[in-house]
N, C-alpha and C positions, 0 to 999 in steps of 0.2 A: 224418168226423163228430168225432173225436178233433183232429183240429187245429181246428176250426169252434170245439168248447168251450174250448180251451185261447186262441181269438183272445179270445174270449166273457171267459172269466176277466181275461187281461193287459188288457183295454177296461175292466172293470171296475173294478180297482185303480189303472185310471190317473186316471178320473174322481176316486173315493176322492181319490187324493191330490192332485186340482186344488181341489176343495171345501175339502180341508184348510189347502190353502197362499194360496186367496182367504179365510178364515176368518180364520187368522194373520195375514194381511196387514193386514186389513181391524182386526183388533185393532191391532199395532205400530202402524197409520198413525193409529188413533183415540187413541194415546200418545205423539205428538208435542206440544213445545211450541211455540207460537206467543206474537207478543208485539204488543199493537196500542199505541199511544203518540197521547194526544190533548193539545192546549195548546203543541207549542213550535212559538209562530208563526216565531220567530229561532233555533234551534236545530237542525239536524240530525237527523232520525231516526237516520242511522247514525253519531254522535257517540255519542248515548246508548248505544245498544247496544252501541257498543264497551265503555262503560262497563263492563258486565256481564259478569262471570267468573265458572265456574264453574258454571254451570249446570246441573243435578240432569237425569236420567235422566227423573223423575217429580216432575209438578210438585208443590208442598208448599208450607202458611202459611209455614214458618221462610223459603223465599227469597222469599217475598212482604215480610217484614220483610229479608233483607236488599237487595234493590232498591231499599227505601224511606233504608235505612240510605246505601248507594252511592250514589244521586243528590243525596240531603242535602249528604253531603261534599263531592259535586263541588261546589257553590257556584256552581251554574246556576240551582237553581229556590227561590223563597221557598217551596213546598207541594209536596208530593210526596206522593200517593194512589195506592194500587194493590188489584185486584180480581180473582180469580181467578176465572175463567167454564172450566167445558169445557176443561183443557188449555190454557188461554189465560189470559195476564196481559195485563188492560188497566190502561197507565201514567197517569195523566192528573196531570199538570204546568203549576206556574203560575209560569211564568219571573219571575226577579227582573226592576224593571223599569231600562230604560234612564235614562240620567242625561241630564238636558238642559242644566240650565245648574249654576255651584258659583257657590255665594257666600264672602266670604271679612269677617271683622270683626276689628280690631284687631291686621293684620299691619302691623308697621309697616318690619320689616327686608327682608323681601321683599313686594314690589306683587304686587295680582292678578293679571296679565300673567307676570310670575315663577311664581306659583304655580299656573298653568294650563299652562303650559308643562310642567314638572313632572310632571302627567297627562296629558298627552298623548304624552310619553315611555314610561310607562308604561301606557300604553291605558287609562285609567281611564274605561272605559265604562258597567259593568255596576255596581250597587246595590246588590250583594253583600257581607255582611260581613269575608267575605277582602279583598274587593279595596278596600274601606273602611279597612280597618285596614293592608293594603299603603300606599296612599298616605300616611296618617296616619305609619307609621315612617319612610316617603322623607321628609318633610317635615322631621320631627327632624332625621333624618341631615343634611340643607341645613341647617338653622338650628346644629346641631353643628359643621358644617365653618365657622360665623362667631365661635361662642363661647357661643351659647346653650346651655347643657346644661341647663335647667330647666322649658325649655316645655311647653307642657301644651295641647292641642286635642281640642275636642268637637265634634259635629253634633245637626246636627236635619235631618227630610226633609222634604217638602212632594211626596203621592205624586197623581199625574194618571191614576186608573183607567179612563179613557176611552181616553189613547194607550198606557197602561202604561209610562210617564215619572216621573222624578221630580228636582226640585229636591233640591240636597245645601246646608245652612248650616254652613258652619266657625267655631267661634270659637277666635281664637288668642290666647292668653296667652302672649305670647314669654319674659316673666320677664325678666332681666337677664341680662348679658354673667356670666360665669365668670370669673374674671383668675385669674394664675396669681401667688400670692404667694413662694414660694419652689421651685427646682431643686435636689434635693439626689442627690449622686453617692457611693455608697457602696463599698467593697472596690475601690476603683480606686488600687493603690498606684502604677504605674508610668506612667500617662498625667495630667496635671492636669486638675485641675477645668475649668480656665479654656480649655485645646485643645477638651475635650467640648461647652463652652457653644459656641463657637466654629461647630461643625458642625451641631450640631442646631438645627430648625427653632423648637421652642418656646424661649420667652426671659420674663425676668422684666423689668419696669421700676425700673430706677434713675436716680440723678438724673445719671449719665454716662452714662445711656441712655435718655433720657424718651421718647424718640419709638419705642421697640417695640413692638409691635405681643404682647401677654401676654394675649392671650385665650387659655382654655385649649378646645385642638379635642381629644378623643379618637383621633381618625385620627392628627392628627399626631406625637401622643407614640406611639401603637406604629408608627409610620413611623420615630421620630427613634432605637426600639428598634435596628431593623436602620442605621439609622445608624451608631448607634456600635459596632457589631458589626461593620462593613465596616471602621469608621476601623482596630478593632484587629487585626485580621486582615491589615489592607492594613502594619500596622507589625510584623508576623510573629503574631501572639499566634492563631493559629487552633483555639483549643479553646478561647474567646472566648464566654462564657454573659451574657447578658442579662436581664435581666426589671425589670418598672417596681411600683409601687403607687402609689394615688393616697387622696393624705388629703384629704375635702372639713372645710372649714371652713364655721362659722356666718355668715361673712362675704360667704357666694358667693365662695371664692377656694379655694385646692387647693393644697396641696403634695405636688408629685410627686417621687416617691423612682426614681433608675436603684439598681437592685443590679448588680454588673461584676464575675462570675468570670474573672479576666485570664487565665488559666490561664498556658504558661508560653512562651516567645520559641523560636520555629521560626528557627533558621540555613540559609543557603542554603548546602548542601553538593555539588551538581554539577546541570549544565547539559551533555547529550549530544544527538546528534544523530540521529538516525536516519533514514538515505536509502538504503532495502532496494530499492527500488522505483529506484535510480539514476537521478534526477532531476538531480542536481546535476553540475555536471562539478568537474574538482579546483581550478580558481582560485577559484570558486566557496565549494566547503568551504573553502579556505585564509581566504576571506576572512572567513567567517562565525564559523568559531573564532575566528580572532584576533576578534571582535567578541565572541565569550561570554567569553576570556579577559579582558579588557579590564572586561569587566563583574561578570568575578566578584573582579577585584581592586578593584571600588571597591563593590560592594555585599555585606555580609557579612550581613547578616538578610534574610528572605522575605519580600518582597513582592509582591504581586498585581499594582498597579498597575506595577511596575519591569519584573515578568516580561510581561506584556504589552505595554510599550513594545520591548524587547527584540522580543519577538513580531516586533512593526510594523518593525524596524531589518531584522532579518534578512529579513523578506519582501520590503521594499525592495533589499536586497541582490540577491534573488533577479531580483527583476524588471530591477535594473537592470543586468544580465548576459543579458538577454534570454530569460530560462524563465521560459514564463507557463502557465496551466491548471493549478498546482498548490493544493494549501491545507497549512498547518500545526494540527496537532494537538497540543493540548501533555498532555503527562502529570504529576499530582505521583503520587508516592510519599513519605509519612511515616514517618521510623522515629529515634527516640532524639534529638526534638527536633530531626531535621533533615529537610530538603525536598530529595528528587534533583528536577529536572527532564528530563523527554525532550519535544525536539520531533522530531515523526515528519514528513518530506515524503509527501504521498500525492500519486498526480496525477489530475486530475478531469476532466468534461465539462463546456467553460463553459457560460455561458448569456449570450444578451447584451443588455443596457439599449436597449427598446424608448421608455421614456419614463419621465423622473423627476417626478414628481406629490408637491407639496407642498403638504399641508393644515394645518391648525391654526393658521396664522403669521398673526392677524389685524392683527396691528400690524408683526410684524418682515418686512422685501424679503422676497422671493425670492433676490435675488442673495446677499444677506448669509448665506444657508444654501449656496446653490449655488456660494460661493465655496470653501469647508470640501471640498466633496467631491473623491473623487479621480477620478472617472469622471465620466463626459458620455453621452448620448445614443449607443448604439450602441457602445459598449465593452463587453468581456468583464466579467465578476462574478463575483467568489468570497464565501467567507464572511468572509475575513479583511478582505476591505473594506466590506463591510457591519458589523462590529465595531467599525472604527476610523473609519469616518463618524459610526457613534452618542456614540462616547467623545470626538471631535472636536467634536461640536455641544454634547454637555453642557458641555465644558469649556470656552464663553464663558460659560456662568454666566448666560443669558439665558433656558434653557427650565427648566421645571419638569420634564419628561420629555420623552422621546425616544424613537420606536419605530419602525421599518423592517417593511415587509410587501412580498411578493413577489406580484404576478398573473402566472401564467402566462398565457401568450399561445400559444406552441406549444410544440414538445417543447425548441426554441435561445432561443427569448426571454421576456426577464418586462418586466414594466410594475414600478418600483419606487416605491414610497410613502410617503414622510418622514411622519409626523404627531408634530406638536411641540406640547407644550403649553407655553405662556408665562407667565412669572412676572414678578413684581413686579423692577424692575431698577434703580430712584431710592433713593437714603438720604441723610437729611439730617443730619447730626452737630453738634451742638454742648457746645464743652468750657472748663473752666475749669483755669488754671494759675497757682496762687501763689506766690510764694517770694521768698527773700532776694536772689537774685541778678538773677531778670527781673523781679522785682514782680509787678502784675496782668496778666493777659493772659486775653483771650476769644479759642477758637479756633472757627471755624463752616466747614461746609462740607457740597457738595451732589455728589455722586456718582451720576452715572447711566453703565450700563453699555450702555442700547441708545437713545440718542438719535435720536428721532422713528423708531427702528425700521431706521434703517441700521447698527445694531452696532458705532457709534462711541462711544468712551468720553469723558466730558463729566467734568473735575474742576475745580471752585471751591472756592478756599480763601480763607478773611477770616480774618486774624490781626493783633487787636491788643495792643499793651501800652504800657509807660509810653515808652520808646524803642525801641519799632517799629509800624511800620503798616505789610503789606502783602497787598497782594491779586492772586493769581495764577488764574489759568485755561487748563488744558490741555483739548489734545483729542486721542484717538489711533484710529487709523482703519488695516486692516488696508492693508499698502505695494501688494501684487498679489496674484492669486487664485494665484498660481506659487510661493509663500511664505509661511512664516507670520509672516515680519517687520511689524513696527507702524511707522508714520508718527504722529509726535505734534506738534503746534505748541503754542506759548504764549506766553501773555505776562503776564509780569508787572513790577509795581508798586510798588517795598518805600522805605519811610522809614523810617531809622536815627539816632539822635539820640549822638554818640558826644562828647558837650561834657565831660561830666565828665571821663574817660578820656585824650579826645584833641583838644579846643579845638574839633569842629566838625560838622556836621550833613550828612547824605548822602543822597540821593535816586536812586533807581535805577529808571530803566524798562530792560526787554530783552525780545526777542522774539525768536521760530527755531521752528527744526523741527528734528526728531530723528529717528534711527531705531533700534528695539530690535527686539532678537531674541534667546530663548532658543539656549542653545548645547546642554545638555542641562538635566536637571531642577535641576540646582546652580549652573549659571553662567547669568548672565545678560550679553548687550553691548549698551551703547549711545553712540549718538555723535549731538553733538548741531551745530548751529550758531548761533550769536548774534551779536544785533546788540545791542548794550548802549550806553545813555549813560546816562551819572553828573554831576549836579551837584553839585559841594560848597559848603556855604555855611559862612563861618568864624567861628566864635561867640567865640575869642579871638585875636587877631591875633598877639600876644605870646608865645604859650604852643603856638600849632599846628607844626607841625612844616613843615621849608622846602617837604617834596613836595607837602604839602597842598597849601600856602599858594602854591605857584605854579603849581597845579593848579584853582585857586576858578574855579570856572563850568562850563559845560557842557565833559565830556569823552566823547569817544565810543570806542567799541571795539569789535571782532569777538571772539567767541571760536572756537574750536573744541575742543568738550569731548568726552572720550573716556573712557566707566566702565567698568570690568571688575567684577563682583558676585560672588563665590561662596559658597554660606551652605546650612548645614546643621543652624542653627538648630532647635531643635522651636518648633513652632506657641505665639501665646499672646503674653500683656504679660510671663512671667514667664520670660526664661532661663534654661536649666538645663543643656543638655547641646546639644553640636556647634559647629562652627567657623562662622566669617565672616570672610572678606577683602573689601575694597572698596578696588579700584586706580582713581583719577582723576589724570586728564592733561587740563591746561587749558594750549590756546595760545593767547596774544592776539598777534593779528596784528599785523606792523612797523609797520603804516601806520596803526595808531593814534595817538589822541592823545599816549601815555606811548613808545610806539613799541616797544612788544611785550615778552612775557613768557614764559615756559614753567614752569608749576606743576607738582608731582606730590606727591600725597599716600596713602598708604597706611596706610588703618584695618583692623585686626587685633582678634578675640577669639576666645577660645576659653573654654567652659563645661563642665565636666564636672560630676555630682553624685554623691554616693552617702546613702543613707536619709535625712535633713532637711539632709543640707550638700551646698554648693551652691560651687563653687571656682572664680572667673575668673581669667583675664589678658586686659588689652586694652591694645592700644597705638597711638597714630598717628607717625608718622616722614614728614614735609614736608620739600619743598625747592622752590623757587621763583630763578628766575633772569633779569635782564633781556637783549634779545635783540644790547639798543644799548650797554650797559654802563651803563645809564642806575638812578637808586635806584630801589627798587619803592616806589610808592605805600604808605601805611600798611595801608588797608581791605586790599591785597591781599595785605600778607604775613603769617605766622602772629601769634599771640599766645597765653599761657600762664595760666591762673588759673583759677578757678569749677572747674566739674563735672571738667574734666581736671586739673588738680593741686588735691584739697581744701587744705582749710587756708589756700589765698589767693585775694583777689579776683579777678574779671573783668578781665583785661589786668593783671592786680596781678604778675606775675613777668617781667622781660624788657626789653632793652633801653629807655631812654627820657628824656627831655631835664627832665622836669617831673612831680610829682604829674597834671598835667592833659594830658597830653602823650606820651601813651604813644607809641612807635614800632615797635614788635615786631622782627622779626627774617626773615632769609631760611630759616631752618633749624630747624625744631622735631621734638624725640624726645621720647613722652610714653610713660611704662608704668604702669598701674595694677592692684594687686595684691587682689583681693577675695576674702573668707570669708564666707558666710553662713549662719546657722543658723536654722530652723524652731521659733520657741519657742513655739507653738504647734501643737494639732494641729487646729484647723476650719479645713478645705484649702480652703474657700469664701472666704475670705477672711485668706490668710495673714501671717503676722507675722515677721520676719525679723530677727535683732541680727545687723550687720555688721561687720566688722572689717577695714579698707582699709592701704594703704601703696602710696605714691603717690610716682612719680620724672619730673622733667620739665627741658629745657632747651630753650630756645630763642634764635639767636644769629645772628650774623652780619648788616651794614648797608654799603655802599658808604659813606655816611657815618656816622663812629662819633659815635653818642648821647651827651648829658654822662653818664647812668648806663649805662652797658652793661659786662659782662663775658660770658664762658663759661662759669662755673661751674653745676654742675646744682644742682637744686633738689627738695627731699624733704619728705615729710610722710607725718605716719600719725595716726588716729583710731578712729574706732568710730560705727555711727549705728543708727536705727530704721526700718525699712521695714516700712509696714502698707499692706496692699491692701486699700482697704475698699469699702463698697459707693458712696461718692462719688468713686471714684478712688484712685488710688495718694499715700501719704504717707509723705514722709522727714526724718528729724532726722539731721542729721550734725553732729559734732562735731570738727575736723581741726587738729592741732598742729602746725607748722612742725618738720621736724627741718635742715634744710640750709637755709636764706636768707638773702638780702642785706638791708641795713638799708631800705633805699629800696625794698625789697618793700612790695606792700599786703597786709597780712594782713587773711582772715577766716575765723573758726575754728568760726560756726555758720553751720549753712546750713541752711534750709526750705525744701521744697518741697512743695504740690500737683498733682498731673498729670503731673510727668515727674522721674524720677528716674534718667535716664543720667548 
């Protein structure tokens, strides 16, 4: 009985507590939230509700209002209503509506078709005023990247509440072009104005530059920022601070200001190697050092660009010893204005070229990229040649950019991706050049660097003056995919009027082909071949000289020209600091009509500066010899006066029979001694008083001229060089100190345009 009441009890309280716990239950489940959502025909239910964060335990007005506030924002719906029932939010939403057609009024710089495009880049679907106001700033932004900075665009809708569609009306007010009135460069004491103009994309119009293109884009002045931030860094200056402002004038025109913290010149202090991982074997390092040594004796400041050519040297080094699967790493370390470098060898898992896929090249081959590269289809890839394909294709100067993307294909191959954007690569120059010594001369000419998109270089030049006309056209065209050497042909066209001078008039056509090729960044070689004929017609019989004069009619010739270039020059119209040699070797072959010759001429400068002075030496040293023992023509051998010894005429110093009759000489030594100082400080347009002293002779004739001797010949003066914004202009004033009586003097000289 006692167990019977105690089941009796434990029955009891079990009941008890199922009532209790269906009771609770039946509460908790009647304190759920639910959410019912009526109206979005195009819209997701669980779009929206993702929306919703935070959600309260019990429902309540305040997330009634924020639901209302959330879907607002999102920029889905024009109306958003909500109603709390029982535990329940119901949503009810009246979607923005769809866009069916855009109209467009008073675009005149970009067409409809342009500016639907546009939107549909950007899914401009929905009616929404985000996404209204997103297209409205794209639009800008396009019309910014042409010059428009002033535009101004409205709408109106036209709404179709039957489909929930709606018509969008744009009206554009494009305003006018932006021109950019002046470029001013500020705290820049150690690079010139004129290098900076040089590189960056923005440009002002002058009358030595009519044809620039001075609309002023936003994008490209803070592009043209890190421009000149690269240029000074690549010339060691890497604590290099930039920053621009921009002055608008009443004019719709702008003066942008560069401000250039140069900070201070980084020296290249060591180049080490580091092969922990024993990659390399010892001929290997032996040969690589000798390539840093080599390098650190001719490069004494930091640079970017130098250390990664370097880079590219030693890797080839590497490979062509046969170790491949590596990559180089390179380290700086700064300390006390100098630059260590380490490159580290790692060795890596290749991956290999499934396929090279080249986009963006709407105009330029295939082939004219695919020449550049150094892999093919099915070769190993590292990074280091993915680096120097991209700095390789920049460096025809053909794209705008350049980018490389990898698809994996499996864990051994990728599929590689060039995408090149192209730029403008035609410029049309036209120049004017006055002076005392050439007179008038128009210089024009037409430079394209990717003709019809083969990567051939197209140069036309038209140059006339009072005695000369001629017109030349080159073409140069990479020699093999195996090299980077250039093939170039030409031909040209020149009429030279030397009557005053020399009794007689000269007409020159010649044609060839060449080949150049960089030796490293300072030397340049080329050798050329020609086919040359010369007419001379004799304007005094009396007075010309016997080689002329037994030379009157068609003469034909070969040459074989051979230049050596090395120049350290800085960038720019305005020298100032680093060396130039230029060695030419001209043979004209026996079986010419003069029956051959051997020329060598050797032009020499060197420029140093320090705070506004500016200190040259230049000199040429010529010699010329016949091969038959025969006299050198006149045209061919030197002559002494004008811009190389001031203070005397053109042909005015140097062997010769007549006033009109000049003869020149086999052998000419010229040195010219210059000072210049900065008497001005607006670095935009510099002013310079010179101070010259000037030494020259020129001598030697198989047959000796009534006037000829060996004596040298001297002069010194003083002049004015202003670089202005119509071109450069010089006053020079030059006094005989050494010369012969039957010299021609002239002791002013003016020029516009070219002041060597």
């Amino acid at each position: 009985m006692k167990k019977l009441n105690k089941c009796y009890r434990n029955l009891s309280y079990s009941f008890i507590i199922l009532i209790l716990i269906i009771f609770f239950s039946k509460s908790l489940l009647s304190n759920e939230i639910s959410f019912e959502i009526e109206g979005n025909e195009f819209t997701d239910t669980n779009v929206i509700l993702s929306l919703l964060k935070d959600i309260p335990d019990n429902p309540n007005k305040e997330y009634t209002n924020e639901i209302i506030r959330i879907l607002n924002n999102s920029n889905l719906f024009s109306d958003v209503q909500v109603v709390l029932t029982n535990n329940k939010f119901l949503i009810i939403v009246k979607e923005y509506p769809n866009i069916d057609k855009l109209y467009f009024d008073n675009n005149e710089r970009l067409k409809d078709d342009e500016l639907e495009i546009i939107a549909e880049q950007i899914d401009f679907t929905k009616s929404n005023t985000s996404s209204i106001n997103l297209f409205i700033n794209e639009l800008k932004k396009i019309y910014q990247s042409f010059g428009y900075n002033d535009v101004k665009i409205q709408y109106t809708k036209k709404t179709y509440d039957e489909n929930n569609t709606v018509d969008l009306y744009f009206d554009i007010n494009e305003g006018s072009l932006t021109k950019i009135n002046k470029i001013i460069f500020s705290s820049n004491n150690l690079i010139l104005d004129q290098e900076i103009r040089d590189i960056i994309k923005s440009k002002t119009k002058t009358i030595r530059n009519i044809f620039a293109n001075n609309n002023y884009k936003p994008a490209v002045t803070e592009r043209d920022k890190f421009i000149i931030r690269d240029y000074y860094k690549d010339k060691g200056y890497l604590d290099v601070n930039v920053s621009s402002k921009i002055e608008y004038l009443k004019s719709n025109r702008v003066n942008i200001y560069f401000y250039i913290d140069e900070g201070n010149i980084y020296s290249l202090s060591s180049i080490k190697l580091d092969d922990n991982k024993k990659i390399l074997n010892q001929k290997t390092l032996d040969l690589i050092k000798t390539e840093i040594e080599l390098f650190l004796n001719v490069e004494k400041t930091f640079s970017i660009s130098e250390i990664k050519k370097l880079e590219k040297s030693v890797t080839k080094l590497i490979l062509d010893n046969n170790i491949e699967f590596f990559e180089i790493k390179s380290f700086e370390k700064k300390e006390s204005n100098k630059v260590d470098i380490i490159f580290q060898i790692l060795p890596i898992i290749p991956k290999y070229t499934n396929q090279i896929n080249i986009v963006g090249n709407s105009r330029t081959f295939d082939h004219v990229i695919r020449r550049e590269l150094e892999i093919a289809e099915g070769d190993a890839i590292y990074d280091s040649q993915i680096k120097n394909i991209r700095d390789k294709l920049l460096s025809l100067n053909i794209f705008e950019s350049v980018e490389l993307k990898q698809k994996v294909i499996d864990e051994d191959n990728i599929d590689l991706i060039i995408e090149v954007e192209e730029k403008q690569t035609g410029t049309f120059n036209a120049g004017v050049s006055v002076g005392t010594l050439d007179g008038f001369a128009i210089v024009t000419g037409l430079r394209e660097r990717n003709f019809y998109g083969t990567g051939r270089l197209l140069d036309v030049l038209v140059n006339t003056s009072e005695d000369k006309n001629q017109f030349k056209l080159i073409t140069t065209d990479r020699l093999s995919y195996e090299n980077d050497a250039d093939i170039s042909y030409s031909i040209n066209y020149k009429q030279e009027d030397f009557s005053r001078a020399s009794s007689y008039k000269l007409d020159t056509f010649s044609t060839g082909f060449g080949i150049g090729y960089r030796i490293n960044k300072n030397i340049f070689h080329n050798i050329d071949l020609q086919y040359v004929l010369k007419d001379y017609k004799i304007t005094n019989t009396s007075t010309v000289s016997n080689t002329i004069s037994t030379s009157s009619g068609a003469n034909v010739s070969y040459l074989l020209i051979n230049n050596l270039r090395y120049s350290t020059l800085n960038p720019g119209f305005i020298s100032k600091s680093g060396n130039y040699i230029n060695y030419n070797n001209t043979i004209e072959t026996p079986t010419s009509s003069n029956n051959g010759f051997i020329r060598n001429i050797i032009n020499m400068k060197k420029f140093y500066n320090s705070k506004n002075s500016i200190y040259a030496i230049q000199g040429k040293f010529g010699n010329i010899f016949s091969l038959s023992n025969n006299d050198i023509l006149t045209d061919d051998k030197f002559s002494l006066g004008g811009r190389w010894l001031r203070g005397f005429d053109n042909y005015g110093v140097g062997p010769r029979n007549s006033r009109t009759s000049y003869v020149g000489g086999n052998n000419v030594a010229v040195v010219k001694l210059d000072y210049s100082y900065a008497i001005n400080k607006q670095s935009n347009f510099p002013f310079y008083l010179n101070l010259f002293n000037d030494y020259g002779l020129v001598w030697d004739n198989k047959t000796k001229p009534t006037q000829s001797d060996n004596n040298i010949r001297s002069s010194a003066g003083f002049g004015i060089k202003y670089y202005s914004p119509i071109g450069p202009i010089g006053f020079t004033w030059g006094f005989p100190i050494i010369d012969e009586e039957y010299d021609i003097k002239r002791m002013f000289l003016f020029s516009i345009g070219n002041l060597d």
